[in-house]
N, C-alpha and C positions, 0 to 999 in steps of 0.2 A: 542589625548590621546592614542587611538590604537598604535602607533608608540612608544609612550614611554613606554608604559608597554611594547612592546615586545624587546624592548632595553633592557629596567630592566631584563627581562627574563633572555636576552643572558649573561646579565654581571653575575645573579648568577648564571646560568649555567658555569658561565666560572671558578668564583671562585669554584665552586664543583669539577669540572672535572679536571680543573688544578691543585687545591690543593688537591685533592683525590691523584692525580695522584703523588707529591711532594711528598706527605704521605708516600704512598708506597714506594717509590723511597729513602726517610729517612730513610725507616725503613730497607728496604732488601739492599742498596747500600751503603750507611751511618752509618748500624750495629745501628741503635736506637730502632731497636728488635718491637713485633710484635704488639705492642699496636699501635704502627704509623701506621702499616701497615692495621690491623681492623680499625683505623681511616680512613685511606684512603679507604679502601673498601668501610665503610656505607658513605663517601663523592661521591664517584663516581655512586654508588648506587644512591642517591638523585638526583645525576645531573640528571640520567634519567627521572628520575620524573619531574625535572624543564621544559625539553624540552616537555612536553606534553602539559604544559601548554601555550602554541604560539596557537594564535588565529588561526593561518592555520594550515589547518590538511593531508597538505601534509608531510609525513616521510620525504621523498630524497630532497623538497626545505627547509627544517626545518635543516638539519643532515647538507646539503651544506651550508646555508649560516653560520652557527655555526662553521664550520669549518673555515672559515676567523677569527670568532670572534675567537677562540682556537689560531691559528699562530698570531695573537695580543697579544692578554692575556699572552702566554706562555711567547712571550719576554716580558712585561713587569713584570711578577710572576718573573723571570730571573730577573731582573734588583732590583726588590722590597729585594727580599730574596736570591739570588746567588753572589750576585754584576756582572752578565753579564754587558758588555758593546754592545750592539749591533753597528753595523756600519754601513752606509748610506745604504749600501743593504739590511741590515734586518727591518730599517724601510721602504725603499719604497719598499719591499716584505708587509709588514704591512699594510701599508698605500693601495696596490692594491688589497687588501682581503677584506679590509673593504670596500670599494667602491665594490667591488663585492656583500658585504654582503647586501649594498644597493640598489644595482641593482637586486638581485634575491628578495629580500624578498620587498622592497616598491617602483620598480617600478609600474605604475598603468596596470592594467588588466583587459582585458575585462571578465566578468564571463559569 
């Protein structure tokens, strides 16, 4: 059950972070002016907060493996609301983050 709450973690941290980040990105590159853009601020905002909530309480293994989830999540946020098409390299970039993300965060450890 551990594993899957800190899954659930990463994923709303991803929608925060990513879609904070979108937000912004709407509002200052897009010209959809500044309500996007406070939208994306108190999103990004929150995301911090998601990330505290990982059972581990190391920053630098919490921040790295999120960062595989973030190069997943973005292309797919891309593909959901941009119509990116990614191509064989952006998923098996994808696909080697996430495996990373498994390996830093539940490989087993000795405490």
């Amino acid at each position: 059950m551990t594993i899957l709450r800190s899954i659930a973690l990463f994923l709303a941290a991803a929608v925060l972070e990513i879609g904070g980040a979108w937000l912004v990105w709407q509002g200052a590159r897009e010209h959809r002016g500044w309500a996007w853009i406070g939208a994306g601020v108190v999103a990004l905002g929150a995301y911090g907060f998601v990330a505290t909530l990982q059972e581990d309480a190391d920053f630098g293994r919490i921040l790295a493996a999120y960062g595989g989830v973030f190069v997943a999540g973005s292309l797919a946020w891309g593909m959901a609301l941009d119509g990116f098409r990614p191509d064989r390299y952006d998923v098996a970039g994808a696909l080697i983050c996430l495996v990373g993300v498994g390996v830093i965060m539940y490989a087993p450890r000795s405490t």
